[in-house]
C-alpha positions as CSV (number, residue, x, y, z in Angstrom):
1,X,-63.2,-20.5,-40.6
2,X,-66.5,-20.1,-41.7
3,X,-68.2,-16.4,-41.0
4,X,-70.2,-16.5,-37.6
5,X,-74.0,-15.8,-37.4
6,X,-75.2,-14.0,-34.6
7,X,-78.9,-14.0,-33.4
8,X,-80.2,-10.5,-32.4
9,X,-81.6,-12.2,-29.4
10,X,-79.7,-14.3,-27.1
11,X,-79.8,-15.8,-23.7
12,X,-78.3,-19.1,-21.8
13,X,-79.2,-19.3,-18.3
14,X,-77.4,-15.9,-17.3
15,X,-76.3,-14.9,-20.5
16,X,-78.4,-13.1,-23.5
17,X,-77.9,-11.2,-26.5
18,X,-80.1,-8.2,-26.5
19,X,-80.9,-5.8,-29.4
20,X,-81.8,-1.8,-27.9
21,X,-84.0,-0.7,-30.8
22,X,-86.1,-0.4,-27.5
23,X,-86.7,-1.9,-24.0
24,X,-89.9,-2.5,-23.2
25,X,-90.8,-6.1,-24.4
26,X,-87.5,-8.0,-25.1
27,X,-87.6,-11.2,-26.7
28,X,-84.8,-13.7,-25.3
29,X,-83.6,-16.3,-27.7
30,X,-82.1,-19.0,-25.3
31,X,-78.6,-21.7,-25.6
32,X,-78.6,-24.4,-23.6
33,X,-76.8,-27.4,-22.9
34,X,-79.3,-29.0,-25.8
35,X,-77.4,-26.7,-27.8
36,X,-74.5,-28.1,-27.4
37,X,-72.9,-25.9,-24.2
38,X,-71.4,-27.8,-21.4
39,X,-73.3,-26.0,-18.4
40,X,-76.5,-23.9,-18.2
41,X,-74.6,-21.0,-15.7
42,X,-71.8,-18.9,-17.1
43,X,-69.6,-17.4,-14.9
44,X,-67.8,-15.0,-17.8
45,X,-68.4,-14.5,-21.1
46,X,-65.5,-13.5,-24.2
47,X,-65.6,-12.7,-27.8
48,X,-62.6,-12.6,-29.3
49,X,-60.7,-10.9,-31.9
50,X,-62.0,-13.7,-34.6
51,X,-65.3,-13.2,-33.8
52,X,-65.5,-16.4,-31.4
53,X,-67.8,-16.1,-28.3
54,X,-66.6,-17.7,-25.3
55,X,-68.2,-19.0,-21.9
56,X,-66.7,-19.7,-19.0
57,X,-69.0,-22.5,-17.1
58,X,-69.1,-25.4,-14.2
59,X,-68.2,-27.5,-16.5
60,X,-65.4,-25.9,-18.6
61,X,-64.7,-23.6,-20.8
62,X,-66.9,-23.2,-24.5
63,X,-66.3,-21.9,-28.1
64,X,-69.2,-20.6,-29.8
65,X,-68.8,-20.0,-33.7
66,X,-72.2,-19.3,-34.1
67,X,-73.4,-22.5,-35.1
68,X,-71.8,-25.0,-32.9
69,X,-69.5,-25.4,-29.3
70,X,-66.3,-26.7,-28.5
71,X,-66.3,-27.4,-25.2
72,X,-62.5,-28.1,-23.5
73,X,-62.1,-29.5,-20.2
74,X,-59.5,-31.3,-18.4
75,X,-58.4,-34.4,-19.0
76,X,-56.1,-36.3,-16.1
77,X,-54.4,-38.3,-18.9
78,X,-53.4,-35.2,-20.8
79,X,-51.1,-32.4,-18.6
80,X,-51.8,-30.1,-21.6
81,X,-55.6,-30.1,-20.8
82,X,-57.6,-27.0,-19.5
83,X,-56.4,-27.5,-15.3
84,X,-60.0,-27.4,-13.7
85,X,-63.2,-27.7,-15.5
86,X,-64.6,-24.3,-13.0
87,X,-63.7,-21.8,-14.9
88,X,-64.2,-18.0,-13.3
89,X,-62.9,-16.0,-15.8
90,X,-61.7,-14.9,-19.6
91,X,-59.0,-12.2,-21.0
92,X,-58.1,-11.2,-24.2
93,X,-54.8,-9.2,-24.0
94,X,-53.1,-6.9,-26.4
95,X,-51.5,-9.4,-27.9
96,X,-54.9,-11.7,-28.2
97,X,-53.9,-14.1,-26.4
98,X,-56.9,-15.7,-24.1
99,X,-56.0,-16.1,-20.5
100,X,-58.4,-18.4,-18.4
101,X,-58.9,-18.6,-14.8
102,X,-60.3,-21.4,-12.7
103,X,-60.6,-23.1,-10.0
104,X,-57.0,-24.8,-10.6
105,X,-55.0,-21.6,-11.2
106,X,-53.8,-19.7,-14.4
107,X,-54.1,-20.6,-18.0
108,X,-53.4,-19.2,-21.2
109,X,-54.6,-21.0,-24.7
110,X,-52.3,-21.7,-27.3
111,X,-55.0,-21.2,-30.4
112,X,-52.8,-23.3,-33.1
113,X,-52.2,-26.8,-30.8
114,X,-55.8,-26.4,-29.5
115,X,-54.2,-26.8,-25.7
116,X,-53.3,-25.2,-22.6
117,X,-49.9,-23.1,-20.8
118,X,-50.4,-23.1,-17.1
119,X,-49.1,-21.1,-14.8
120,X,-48.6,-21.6,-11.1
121,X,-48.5,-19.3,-8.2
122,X,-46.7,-21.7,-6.1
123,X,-49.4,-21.1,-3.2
124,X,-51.7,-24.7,-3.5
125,X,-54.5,-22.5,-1.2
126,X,-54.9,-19.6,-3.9
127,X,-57.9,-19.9,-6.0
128,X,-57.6,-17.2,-8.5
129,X,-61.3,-15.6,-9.8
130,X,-61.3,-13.3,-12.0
131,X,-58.6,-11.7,-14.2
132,X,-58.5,-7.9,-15.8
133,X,-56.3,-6.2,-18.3
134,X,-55.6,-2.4,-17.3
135,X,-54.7,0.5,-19.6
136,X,-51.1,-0.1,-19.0
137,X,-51.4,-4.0,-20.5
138,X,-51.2,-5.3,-16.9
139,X,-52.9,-8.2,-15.6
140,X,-54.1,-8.4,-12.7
141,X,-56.2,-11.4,-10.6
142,X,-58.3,-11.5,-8.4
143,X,-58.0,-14.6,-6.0
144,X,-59.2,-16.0,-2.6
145,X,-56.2,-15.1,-1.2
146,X,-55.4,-11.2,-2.3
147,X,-54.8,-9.3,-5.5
148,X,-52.4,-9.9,-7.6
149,X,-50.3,-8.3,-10.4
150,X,-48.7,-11.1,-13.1
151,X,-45.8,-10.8,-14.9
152,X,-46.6,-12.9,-18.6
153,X,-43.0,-12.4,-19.3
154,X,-41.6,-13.8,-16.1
155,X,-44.2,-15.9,-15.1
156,X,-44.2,-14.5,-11.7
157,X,-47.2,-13.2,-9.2
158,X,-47.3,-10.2,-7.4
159,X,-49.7,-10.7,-4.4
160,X,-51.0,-7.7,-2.4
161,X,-52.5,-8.9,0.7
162,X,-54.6,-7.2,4.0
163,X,-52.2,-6.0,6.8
164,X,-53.6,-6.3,10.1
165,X,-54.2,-2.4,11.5
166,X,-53.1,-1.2,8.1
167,X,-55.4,1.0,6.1
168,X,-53.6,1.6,3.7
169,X,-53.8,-2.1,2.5
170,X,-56.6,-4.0,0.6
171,X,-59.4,-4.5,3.4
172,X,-60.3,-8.5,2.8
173,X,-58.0,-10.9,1.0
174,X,-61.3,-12.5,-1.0
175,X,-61.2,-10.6,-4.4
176,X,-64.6,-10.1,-6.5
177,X,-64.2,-8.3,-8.8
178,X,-62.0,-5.6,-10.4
179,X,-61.8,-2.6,-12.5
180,X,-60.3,0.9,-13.7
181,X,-61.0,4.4,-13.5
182,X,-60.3,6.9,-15.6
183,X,-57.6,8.3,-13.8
184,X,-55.6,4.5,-13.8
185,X,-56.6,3.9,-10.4
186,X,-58.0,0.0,-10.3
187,X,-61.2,-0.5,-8.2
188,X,-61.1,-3.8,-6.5
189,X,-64.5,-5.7,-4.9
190,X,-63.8,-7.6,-1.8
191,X,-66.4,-9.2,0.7
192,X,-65.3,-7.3,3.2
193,X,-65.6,-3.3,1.5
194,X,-64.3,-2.0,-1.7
195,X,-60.9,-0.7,-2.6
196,X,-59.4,2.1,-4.5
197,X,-55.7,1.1,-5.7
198,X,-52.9,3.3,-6.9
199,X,-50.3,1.1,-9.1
200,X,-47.7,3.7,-8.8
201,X,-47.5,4.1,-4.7
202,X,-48.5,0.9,-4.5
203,X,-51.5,2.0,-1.5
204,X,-55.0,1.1,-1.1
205,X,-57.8,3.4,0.2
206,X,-60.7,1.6,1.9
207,X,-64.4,1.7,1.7
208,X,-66.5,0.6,4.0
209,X,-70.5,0.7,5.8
210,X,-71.3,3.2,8.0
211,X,-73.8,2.4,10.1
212,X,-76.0,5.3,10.4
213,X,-74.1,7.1,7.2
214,X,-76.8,6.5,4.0
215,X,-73.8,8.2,2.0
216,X,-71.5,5.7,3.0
217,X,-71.3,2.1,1.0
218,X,-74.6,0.2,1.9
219,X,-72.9,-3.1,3.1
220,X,-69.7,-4.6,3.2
221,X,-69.4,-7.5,0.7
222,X,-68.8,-6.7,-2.9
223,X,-69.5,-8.8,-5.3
224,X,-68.7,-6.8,-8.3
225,X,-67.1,-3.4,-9.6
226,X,-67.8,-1.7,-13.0
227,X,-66.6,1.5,-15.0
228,X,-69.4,2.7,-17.4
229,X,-68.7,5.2,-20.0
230,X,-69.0,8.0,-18.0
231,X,-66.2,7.2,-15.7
232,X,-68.6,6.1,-13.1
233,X,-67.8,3.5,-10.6
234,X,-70.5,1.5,-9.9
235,X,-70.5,-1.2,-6.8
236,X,-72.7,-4.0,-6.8
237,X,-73.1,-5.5,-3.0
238,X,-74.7,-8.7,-1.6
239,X,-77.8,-7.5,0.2
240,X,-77.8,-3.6,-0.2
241,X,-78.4,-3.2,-4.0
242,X,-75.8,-1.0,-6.1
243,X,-74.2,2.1,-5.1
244,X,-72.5,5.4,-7.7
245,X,-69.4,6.3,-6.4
246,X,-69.0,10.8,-5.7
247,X,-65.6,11.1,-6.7
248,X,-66.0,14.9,-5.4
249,X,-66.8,14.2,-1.8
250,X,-65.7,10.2,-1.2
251,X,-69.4,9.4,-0.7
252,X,-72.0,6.9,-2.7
253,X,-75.5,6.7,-3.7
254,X,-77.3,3.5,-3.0
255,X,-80.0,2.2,-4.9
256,X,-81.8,-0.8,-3.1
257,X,-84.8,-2.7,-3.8
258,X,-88.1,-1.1,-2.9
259,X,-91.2,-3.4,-2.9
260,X,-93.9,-0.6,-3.2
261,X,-91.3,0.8,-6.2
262,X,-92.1,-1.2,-9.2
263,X,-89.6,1.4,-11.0
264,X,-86.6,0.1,-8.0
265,X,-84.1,-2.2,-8.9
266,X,-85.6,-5.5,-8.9
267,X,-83.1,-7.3,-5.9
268,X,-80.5,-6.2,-3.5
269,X,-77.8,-9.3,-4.1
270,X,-76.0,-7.9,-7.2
271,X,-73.7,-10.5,-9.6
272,X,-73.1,-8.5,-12.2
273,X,-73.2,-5.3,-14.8
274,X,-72.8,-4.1,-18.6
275,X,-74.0,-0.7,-20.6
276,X,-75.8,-1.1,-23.8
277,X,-75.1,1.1,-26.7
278,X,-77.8,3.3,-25.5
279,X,-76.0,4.5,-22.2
280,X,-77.9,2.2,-19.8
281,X,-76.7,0.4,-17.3
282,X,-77.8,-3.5,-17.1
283,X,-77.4,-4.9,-13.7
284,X,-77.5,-9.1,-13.2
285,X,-78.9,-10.0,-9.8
286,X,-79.1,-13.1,-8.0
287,X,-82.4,-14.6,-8.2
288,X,-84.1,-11.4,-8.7
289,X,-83.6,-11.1,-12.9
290,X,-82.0,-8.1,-14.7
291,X,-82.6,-4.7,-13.9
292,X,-82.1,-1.9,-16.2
293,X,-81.6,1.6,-15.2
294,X,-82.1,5.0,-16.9
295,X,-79.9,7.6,-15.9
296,X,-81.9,10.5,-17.3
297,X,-85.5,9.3,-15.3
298,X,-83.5,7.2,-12.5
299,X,-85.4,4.6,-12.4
300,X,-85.6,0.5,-13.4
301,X,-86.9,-1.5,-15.4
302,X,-86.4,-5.1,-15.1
303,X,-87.1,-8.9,-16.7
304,X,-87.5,-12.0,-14.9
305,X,-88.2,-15.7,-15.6
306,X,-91.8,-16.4,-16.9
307,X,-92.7,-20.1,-17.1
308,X,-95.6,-18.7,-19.8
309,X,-93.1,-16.8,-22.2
310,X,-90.5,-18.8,-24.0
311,X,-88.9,-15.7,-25.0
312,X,-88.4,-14.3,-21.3
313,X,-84.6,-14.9,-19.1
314,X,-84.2,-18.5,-18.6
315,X,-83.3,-17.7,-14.7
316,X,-83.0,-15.1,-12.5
317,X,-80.0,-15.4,-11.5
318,X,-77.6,-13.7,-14.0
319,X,-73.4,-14.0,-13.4
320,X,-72.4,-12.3,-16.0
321,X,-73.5,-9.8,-18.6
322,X,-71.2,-8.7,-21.4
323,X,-72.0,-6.1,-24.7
324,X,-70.0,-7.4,-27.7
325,X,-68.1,-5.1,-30.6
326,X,-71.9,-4.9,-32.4
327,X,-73.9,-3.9,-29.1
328,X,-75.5,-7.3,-28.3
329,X,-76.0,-8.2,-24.8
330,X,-74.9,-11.4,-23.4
331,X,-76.2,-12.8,-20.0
């Protein structure tokens, strides 16, 4: 395999490779489908223990060596094929193998025959979205029709589902996203309130907007959860910015969009997060750009699309941002 090259700067539609030396003018060097990738948005982005960078996209699933892509997508005529070309996300486990979720279910890639183990859940309504590794080595999805815990060995699914009246259950069935603390307690995004899971009793305690309570969640709908290397647990909501989970007193702090704050967070619909080797936090929004916030001042800073400037985001709306093993930021 020849030795990968990576540009300090890099960006494809919602994915970019960042160097921190400092913040205030970054320079975006963009990969596009001219490049060679299959589709512009990326849903999830991977590099692996070689060194390979993969993107999940609309229209399947990409290799990046540093030079060229390898796209793989499914093929009706070949039942060892990636199962659906929408692919939501990427896992490397212990073992490096890469698991692959999409639209058509579970998949893990067998490196050496270049193809494709799929696993079914035996429920034709689940749509599985994103998948997450915990301390433990357990894998857990996240689906449209609960969350999940997978047996590799057995090739079986745990589902944990909402119970009518029960609040000790997971609120909404519609997983976003999902994360751990540092206490082994998994986080779980949902669009209706977040979710604080104990593996061990096997109970959920529920999160939800209080109207009239500013220490309360700001909305309902999650669309993504992240640990930074604090231990904080950050919540990223449609329509009500982020909000810092206060372990100490069960409450949050939300930070929404402020339009006579230039020094806000730049939109309120929230896609995504990452934390650059300097301690910030990068937050993906959709169709506001990236915001990036400084602990130590509390405040923003954030990029959007400029036609003018060939070295700005390609588009404001960013899915997914990921830091790789040599602090480069992907969006």
């Amino acid at each position: 395999m020849k030795y990968l090259r990576w540009m300090m700067l890099l960006y494809f539609q919602g994915t970019c490779l960042f160097s921190f030396s400092q913040i205030i003018n970054p320079k975006f060097t963009h990969l596009t489908n001219n490049d060679g990738l299959s589709q512009n948005t990326g849903f999830a982005i991977l590099k692996d223990y070689k060194g390979f960078m993969w993107f999940a996209t609309d229209e399947g699933l990409n290799k990046y060596d540093g030079y060229t892509f390898t796209v793989y997508k499914h093929d009706p005529e070949n039942p060892e094929s990636l199962i659906n070309n929408t692919v939501f996300g990427l896992m490397e486990d212990m073992a490096h193998n890469l698991w692959v979720v999409s639209a058509g279910g579970l998949d893990k890639f067998d490196r050496i025959k270049e193809s494709f183990i799929h696993y079914n859940s035996g429920d034709n309504e689940v749509v599985f979205r994103n998948i997450f590794l915990d301390s433990k080595k357990r894998i857990w999805l996240g689906s449209s029709e609960g969350f999940c815990l997978f047996d590799a060995g057995k090739g079986k699914f745990k589902f944990y589902k909402n119970k009518d009246k029960d609040p000790n259950s997971l609120s909404q069935n519609y997983v976003c996203g999902i994360t751990e603390d540092n206490f082994g307690e998994l986080w779980i995004a949902t669009r209706k309130g977040l979710n604080r899971f104990n593996p061990e009793t096997e109970k959920f305690v529920q999160y939800h907007n209080v109207p009239g309570n500013s220490r309360s969640i700001g909305t309902g709908y999650i669309k993504t959860v992240y640990k930074d290397s604090k231990g904080n647990i950050w919540a990223g909501t449609q329509g009500s910015g982020i909000a810092l989970f206060n372990r100490q007193d069960n409450s949050f702090i939300n930070y929404k969009h402020d339009p006579l704050n230039k020094n806000s967070i730049c939109y309120n619909d929230i896609l995504s997060f990452t934390e650059d080797t300097n301690g910030k936090l990068w937050i993906g929004t959709e169709n506001g750009g990236i915001s990036v916030f400084d602990y130590s001042k509390k405040s923003f800073t954030s990029f959007q699309y400029d036609e003018n400037d060939p070295y700005s985001i390609s588009g404001n709306s960013v899915y997914s941002l990921y830091k790789d093993d040599i602090g480069n930021i992907w969006a």
